[in-house]
C-alpha positions in Angstrom: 2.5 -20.5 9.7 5.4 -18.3 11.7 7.4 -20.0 14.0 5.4 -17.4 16.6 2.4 -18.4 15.6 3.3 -22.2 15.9 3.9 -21.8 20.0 0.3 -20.0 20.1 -3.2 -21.4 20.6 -5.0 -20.7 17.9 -6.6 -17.4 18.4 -9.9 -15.5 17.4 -10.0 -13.7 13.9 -10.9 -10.0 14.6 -12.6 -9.0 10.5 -13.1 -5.4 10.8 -12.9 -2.6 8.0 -11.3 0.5 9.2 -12.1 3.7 7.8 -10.6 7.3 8.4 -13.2 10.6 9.0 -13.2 13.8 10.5 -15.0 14.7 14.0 -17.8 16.8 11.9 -18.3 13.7 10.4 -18.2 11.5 13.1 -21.1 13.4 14.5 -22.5 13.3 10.7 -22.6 9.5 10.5 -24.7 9.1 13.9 -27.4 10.8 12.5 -27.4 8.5 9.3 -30.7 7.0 8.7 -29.1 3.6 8.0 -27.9 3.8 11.6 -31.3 4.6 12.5 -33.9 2.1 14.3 -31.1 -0.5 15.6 -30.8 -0.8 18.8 -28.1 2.0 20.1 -25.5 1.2 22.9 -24.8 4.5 25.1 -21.4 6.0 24.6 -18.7 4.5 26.5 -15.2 6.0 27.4 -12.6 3.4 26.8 -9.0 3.9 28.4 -6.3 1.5 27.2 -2.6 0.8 27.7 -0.4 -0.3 25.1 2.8 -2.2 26.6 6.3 -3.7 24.8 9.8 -4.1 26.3 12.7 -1.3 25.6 13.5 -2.9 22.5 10.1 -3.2 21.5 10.7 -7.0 21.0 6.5 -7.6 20.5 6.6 -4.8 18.2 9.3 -6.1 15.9 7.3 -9.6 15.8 4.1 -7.7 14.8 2.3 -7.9 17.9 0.3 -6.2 20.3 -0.4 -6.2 24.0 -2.6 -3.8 25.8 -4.8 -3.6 28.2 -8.0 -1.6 28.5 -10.1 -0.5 31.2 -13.8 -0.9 30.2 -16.4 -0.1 33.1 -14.3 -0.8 35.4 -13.3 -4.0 33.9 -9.7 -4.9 32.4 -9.1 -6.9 29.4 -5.6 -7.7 28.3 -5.3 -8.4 24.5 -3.0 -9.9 22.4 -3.2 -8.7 18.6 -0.8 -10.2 15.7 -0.6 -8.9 12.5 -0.2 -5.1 12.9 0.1 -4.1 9.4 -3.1 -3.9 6.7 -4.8 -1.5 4.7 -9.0 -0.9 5.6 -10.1 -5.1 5.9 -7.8 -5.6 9.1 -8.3 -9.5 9.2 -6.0 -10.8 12.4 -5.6 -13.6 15.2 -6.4 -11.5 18.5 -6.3 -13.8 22.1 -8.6 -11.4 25.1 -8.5 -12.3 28.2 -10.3 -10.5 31.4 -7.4 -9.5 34.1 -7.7 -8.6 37.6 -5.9 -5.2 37.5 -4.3 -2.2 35.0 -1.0 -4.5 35.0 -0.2 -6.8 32.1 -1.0 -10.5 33.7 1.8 -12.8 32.2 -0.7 -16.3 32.8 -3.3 -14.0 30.0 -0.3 -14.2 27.6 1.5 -17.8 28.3 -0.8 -19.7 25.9 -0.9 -16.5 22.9 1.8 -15.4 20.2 3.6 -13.2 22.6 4.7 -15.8 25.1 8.2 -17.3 23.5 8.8 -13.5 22.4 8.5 -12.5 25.7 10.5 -15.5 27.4 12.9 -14.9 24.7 13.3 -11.2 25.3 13.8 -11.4 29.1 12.9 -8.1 29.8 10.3 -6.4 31.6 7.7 -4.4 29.6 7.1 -1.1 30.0 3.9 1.6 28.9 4.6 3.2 25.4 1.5 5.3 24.9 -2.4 5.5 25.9 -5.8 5.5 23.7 -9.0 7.5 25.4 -11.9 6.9 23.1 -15.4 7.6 23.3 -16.8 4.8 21.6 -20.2 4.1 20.2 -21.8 0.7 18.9 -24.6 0.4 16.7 -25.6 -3.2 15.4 -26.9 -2.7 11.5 -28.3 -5.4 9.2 -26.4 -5.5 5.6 -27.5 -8.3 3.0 -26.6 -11.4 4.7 -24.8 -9.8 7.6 -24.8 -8.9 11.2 -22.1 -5.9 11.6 -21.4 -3.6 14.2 -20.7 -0.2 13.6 -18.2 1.6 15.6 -17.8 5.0 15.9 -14.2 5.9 17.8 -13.5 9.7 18.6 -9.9 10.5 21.2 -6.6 10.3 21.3 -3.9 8.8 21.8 -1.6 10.1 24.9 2.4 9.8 25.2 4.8 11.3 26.9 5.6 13.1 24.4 2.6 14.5 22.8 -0.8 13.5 22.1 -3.0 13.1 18.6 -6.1 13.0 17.6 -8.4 9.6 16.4 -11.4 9.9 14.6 -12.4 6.4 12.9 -15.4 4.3 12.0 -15.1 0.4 12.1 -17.4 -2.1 10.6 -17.1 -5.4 12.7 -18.1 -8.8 11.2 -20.5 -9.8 14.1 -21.8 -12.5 11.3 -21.4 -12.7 7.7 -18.8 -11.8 4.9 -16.5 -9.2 3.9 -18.4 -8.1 1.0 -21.7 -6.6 3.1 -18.8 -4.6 4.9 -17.6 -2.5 1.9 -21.3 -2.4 0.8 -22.1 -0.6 3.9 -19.1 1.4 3.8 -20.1 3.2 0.1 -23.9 3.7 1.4 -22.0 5.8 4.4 -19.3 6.9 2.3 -22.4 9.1 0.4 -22.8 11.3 2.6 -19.1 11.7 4.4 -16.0 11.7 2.9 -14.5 8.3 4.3 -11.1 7.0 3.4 -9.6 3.5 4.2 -7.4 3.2 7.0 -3.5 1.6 6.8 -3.0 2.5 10.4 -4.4 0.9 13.5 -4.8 2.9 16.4 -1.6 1.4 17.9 0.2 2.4 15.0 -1.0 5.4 15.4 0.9 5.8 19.1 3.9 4.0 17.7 4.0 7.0 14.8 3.8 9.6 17.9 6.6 8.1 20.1 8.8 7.3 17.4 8.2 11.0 16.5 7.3 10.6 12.9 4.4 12.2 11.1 2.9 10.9 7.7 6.1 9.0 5.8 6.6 8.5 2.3 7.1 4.7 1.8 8.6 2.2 -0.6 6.9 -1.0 -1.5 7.3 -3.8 1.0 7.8 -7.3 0.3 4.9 -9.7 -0.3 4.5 -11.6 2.8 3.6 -15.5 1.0 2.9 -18.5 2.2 4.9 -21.1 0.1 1.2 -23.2 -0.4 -0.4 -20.4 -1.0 -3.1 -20.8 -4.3 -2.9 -18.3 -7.4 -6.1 -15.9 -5.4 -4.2 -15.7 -2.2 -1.1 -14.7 -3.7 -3.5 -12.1 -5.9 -5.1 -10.8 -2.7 -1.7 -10.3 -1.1 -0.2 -8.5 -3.6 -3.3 -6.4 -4.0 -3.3 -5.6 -0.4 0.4 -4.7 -0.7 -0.4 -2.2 -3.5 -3.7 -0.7 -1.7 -1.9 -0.3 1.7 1.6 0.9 -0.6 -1.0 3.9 -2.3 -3.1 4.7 1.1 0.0 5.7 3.4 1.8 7.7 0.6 -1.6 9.7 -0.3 -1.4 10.3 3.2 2.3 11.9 3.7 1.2 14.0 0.1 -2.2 15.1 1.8 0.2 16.1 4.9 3.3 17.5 2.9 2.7 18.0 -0.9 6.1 16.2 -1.0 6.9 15.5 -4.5 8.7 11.6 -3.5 4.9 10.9 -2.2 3.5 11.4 -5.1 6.2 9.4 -6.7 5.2 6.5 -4.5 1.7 6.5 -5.2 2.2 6.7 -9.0 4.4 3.6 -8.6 1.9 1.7 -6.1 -1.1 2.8 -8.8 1.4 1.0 -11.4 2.2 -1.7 -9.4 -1.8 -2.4 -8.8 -2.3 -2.6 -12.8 0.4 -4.3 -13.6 -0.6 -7.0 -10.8 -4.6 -6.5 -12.3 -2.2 -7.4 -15.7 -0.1 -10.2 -14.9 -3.0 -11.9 -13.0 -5.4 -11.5 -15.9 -5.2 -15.3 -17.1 -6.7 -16.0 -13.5 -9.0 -13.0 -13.1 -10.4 -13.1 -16.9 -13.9 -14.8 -16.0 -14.2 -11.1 -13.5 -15.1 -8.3 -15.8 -14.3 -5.5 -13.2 -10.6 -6.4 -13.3 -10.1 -4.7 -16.5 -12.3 -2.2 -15.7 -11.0 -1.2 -12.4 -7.9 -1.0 -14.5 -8.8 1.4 -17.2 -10.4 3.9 -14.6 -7.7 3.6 -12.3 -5.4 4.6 -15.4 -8.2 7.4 -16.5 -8.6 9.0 -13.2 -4.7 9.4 -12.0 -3.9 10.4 -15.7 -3.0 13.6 -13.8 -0.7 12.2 -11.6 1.7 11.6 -14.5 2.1 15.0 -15.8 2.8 16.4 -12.3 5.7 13.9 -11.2 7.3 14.6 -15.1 7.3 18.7 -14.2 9.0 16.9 -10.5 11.5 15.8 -12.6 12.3 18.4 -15.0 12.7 20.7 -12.5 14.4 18.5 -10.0 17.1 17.2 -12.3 16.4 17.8 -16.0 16.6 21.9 -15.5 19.9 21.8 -12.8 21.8 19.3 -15.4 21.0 21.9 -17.6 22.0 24.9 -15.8 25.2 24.1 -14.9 26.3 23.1 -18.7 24.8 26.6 -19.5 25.1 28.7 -17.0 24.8 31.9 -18.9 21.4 30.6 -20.7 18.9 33.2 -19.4 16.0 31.0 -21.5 16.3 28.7 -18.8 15.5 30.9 -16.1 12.3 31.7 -18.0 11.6 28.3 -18.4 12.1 26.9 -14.6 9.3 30.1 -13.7 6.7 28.8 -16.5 7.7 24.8 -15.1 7.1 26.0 -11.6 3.4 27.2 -12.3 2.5 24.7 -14.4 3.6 22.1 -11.4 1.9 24.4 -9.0 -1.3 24.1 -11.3 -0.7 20.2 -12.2 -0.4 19.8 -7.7 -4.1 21.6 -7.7 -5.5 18.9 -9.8 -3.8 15.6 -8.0 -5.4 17.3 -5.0 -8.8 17.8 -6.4 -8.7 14.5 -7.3 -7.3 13.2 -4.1 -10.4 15.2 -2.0 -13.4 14.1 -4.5 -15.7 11.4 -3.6 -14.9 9.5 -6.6 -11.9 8.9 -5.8 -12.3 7.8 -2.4 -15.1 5.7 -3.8 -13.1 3.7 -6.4 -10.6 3.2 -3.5 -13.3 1.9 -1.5 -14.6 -0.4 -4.2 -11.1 -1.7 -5.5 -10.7 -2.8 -1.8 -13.7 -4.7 -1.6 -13.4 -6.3 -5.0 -10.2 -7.5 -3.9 -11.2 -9.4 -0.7 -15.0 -10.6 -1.9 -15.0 -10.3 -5.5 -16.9 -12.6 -8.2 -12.9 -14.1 -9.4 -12.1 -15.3 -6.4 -14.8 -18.2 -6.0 -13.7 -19.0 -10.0 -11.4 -22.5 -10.6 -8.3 -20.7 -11.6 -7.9 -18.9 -7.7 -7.8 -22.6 -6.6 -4.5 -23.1 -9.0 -1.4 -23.6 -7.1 0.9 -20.2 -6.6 4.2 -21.8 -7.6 2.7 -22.9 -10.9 0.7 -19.8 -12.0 3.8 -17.9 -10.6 6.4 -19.8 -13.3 3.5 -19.4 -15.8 2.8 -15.8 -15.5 7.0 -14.9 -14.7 7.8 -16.9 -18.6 5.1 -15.1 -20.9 6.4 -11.5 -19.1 10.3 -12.5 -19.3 9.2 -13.7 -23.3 7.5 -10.7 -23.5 10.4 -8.5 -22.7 12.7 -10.8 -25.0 10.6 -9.9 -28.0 10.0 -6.4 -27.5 13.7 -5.4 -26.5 15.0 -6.8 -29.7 17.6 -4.5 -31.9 17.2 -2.2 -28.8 19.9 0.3 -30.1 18.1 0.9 -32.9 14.3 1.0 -32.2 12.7 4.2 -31.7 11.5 5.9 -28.8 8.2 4.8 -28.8 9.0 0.9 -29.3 11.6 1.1 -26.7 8.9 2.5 -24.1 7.1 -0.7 -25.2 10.0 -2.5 -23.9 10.5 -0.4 -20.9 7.0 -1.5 -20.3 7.6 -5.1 -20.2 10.5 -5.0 -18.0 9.0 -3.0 -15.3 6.2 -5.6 -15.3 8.8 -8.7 -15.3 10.1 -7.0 -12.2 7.1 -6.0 -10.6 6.2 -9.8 -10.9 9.0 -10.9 -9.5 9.1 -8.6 -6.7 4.9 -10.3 -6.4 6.2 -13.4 -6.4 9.7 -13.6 -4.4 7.9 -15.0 -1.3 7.2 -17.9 -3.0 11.1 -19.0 -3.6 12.4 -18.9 0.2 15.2 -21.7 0.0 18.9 -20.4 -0.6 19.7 -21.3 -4.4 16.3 -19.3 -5.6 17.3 -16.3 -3.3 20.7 -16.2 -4.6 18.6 -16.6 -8.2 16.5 -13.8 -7.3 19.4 -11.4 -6.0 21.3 -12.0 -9.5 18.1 -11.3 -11.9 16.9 -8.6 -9.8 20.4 -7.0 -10.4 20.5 -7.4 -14.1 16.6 -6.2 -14.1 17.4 -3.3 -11.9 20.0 -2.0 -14.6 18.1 -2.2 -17.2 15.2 -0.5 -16.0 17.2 2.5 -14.8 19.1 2.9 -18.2 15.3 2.9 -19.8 14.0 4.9 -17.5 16.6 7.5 -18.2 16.0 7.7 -21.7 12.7 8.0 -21.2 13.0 11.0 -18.7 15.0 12.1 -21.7 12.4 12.0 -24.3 9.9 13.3 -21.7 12.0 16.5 -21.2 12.8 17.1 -24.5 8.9 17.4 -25.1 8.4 20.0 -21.8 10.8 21.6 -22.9 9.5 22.3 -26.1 6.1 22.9 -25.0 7.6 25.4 -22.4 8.8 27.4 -25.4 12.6 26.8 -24.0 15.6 25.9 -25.7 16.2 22.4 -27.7 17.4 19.9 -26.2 20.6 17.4 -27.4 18.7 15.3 -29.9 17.7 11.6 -29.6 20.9 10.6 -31.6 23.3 12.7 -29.5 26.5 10.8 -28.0 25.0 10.1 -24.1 22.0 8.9 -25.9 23.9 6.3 -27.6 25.8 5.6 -25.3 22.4 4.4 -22.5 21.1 2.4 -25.7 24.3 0.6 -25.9 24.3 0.0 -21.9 20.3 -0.9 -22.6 21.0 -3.5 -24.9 24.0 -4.9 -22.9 22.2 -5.0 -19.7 19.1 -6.9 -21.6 21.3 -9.6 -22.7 22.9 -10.1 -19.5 19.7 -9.9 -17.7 18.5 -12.8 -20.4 21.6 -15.0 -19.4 20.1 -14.8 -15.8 18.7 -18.1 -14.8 15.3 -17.9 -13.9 14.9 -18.1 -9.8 11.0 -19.7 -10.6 12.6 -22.7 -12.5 
């Protein structure tokens, strides 16, 4: 628990699964027969306030304050926990107020108070949300969910946006009846999990940013946390990593998004990987696996043709400037990307993949592994378990480096990025000093010796495009440079060896 979260009564859990749609839709989805025969509550127009201080203290703290005018009613809200990709699981503390101004008693006894006390400054209105909002209560297995369907905006002072989402609310039940409702509507619209709440949504306008690429973001751990919460962290991590780059690509076609979704897709398998001792009694974690790897198989050959002619073709042209061949070959590399960008979006708009999405997601937070024994197993120790057999793993496969060939070495290229994908998983564990400064040192050595593999494979990857554009060879795999990353390779393996392990 935060030191925030310590001061706070302990609040509500708001369960909800958030999914994006368009207005068409919107109106598509009231007139779904499995919304059909409940018990309908008439539209209502819901007007609510979003509040922080000039430095956004609340904000920075990942919290919330609003309050919302409902029939004439106002109900201030506190919300923690801001970040999350479709299940949006957080502490929320309501309170009914007697006017549009925040009421400072509401918040004394919630997460916001000792930021507020703290900040000693007076808050301020960032943005407004005017939705009309229907509710419609549906049965689902063992469940009791209310269906929400959201259509407004959000208003700032300096601009307005559109929101169109449908929220399934845990009135009683589990997770799992939420994502099963979710694929029997996702049939007939095209639904996509949300990673922004409607507040983020407002921040995003007044900040002035549209769809971002991202990086991966830490791991947020508890240090008790067992083996399945770690695994449903982590997962979470990658799902929200994937959802909010496939959104800047839908927005921008910008080739460092689809970078950033190939890495969260690889980051996902390698997490379904390294936690296979745990998930091993759940079939659908190798098979989630395998069609994630089959369906995005596309993704791979369009980021290579990013790279050839983002760096491979330039380094190229200014050893041979005179090389007409290359011009030719730059105009065949541009329509085949061009081509290769058609098919990641075809894949990005079907219903399968928004589907499997869908599914992965609800596997992760209420599937058959995590009532299993091993999910029980303490973090720490699965962590040092799974962290040795992928540092051995590396050890073995990156031996005689300099002289392995280039499909052995992508073995070992392999096995590091996994070793550092698990240690990026599992760095919340190891808070106190002496692991960080552990941590800082292998992640260093790591670091190096993934980017000298990673250029010689970009190496042997351009050398193939190249030939199968019909352009000029390449230097060969034993030219100088080449030797000269395989020497750095090996070097940077057995420093990266000499590391101390930060889990031990």
């Amino acid at each position: 628990m935060s030191e925030i979260d310590s001061h706070a009564v302990a609040a509500p859990r708001e369960i909800e699964l958030k999914l994006e749609c368009a207005s068409p839709d919107l109106t598509a989805l009231a007139a779904h027969p499995r919304l059909q025969g409940a018990e309908h509550a008439e539209p209502e127009l819901l007007v609510t306030t979003y509040y922080d201080t000039p430095a956004q203290d609340l904000r920075a703290a990942g919290l919330t304050l609003r309050v919302r005018n409902q029939g004439g009613r106002h109900i201030q809200t506190v919300k923690a926990g801001s970040g999350g990709v479709g299940l949006f699981d957080r502490a929320e503390w309501e309170t009914e107020i007697a006017g549009e101004a925040p009421d400072p008693a509401a918040w004394a006894e919630t997460a916001a108070d000792k930021v507020l006390r703290k900040a000693d400054a007076p808050l301020e209105r960032l943005f407004s949300t005017r939705i009309t909002r229907r509710v419609i209560p549906v049965e689902q297995g063992a469940s009791r969910i209310l269906v929400t369907l959201d259509e407004g905006r959000v208003e700032s002072p300096v601009g307005d946006a559109p929101i169109c989402e449908l929220e399934l609310e845990i009135a009683e039940g589990e997770a799992g009846d939420l994502f099963a409702l979710a694929q029997i509507l996702a049939e007939t619209v095209p639904l996509r999990l949300s990673a922004t709440a409607k507040s983020g949504r407002g921040f995003a306008l007044v900040d002035g940013t549209s769809p971002t690429v991202v990086k991966a973001e830490p791991v947020d751990l508890p240090e008790e946390a067992s083996a399945g919460e770690v695994f449903r962290r982590v997962a979470r991590a990658c799902l929200r990593h994937l959802r909010l780059n496939e959104t800047a690509f839908l927005a921008s076609h910008a080739p460092e998004a689809l970078h950033q979704m190939r890495v969260s897709l690889r980051r996902l398998r390698s997490a379904l990987s390294l936690f296979a001792p745990m998930l091993d009694g759940d079939p659908r974690a190798v098979s989630f696996g395998d069609e994630i790897k089959r369906v995005t198989e596309p993704f791979g050959h369009a980021r290579n043709l990013d790279v050839f002619l983002g760096d491979t073709l330039p380094s190229l042209a200014k050893q041979r400037p005179d090389d007409a061949d290359l011009v030719a070959v730059r105009e065949l590399a541009e329509a085949e990307r061009a081509k290769a960008y058609e098919g990641v979006l075809a894949i990005l708009e079907s219903p399968q993949w928004r589907g499997l999405i869908i599914d992965v997601a609800g596997w992760i937070e209420a599937g058959a592994w995590a009532t299993q024994d091993p999910a029980a197993e303490d973090g720490r120790a699965f962590a040092a378990q799974v962290l040795d057999r992928a540092r051995d793993r590396l050890k073995k496969r990156g031996r005689g480096l300099k002289k392995l060939d280039p499909h052995t070495r992508h073995r070992a290229r392999i096995a590091a990025k996994k070793l550092r994908y698990g240690a990026e998983f599992f760095a919340g564990l190891y808070t106190k000093k002496k692991a960080r400064r552990r941590q800082d040192k292998f992640g260093a050595a790591l670091s190096d010796l993934q980017d000298h593999l990673g250029t010689l494979n970009d190496l042997e990857t351009a050398r193939s495009m190249m030939e199968s554009l019909g352009g000029p060879p390449m230097p060969g795999p034993d030219d100088e440079g080449t030797r000269e990353l395989l020497v750095a390779a090996a070097e940077a393996r057995a420093e990266l060896l000499d590391v101390k392990p930060f889990w031990r």
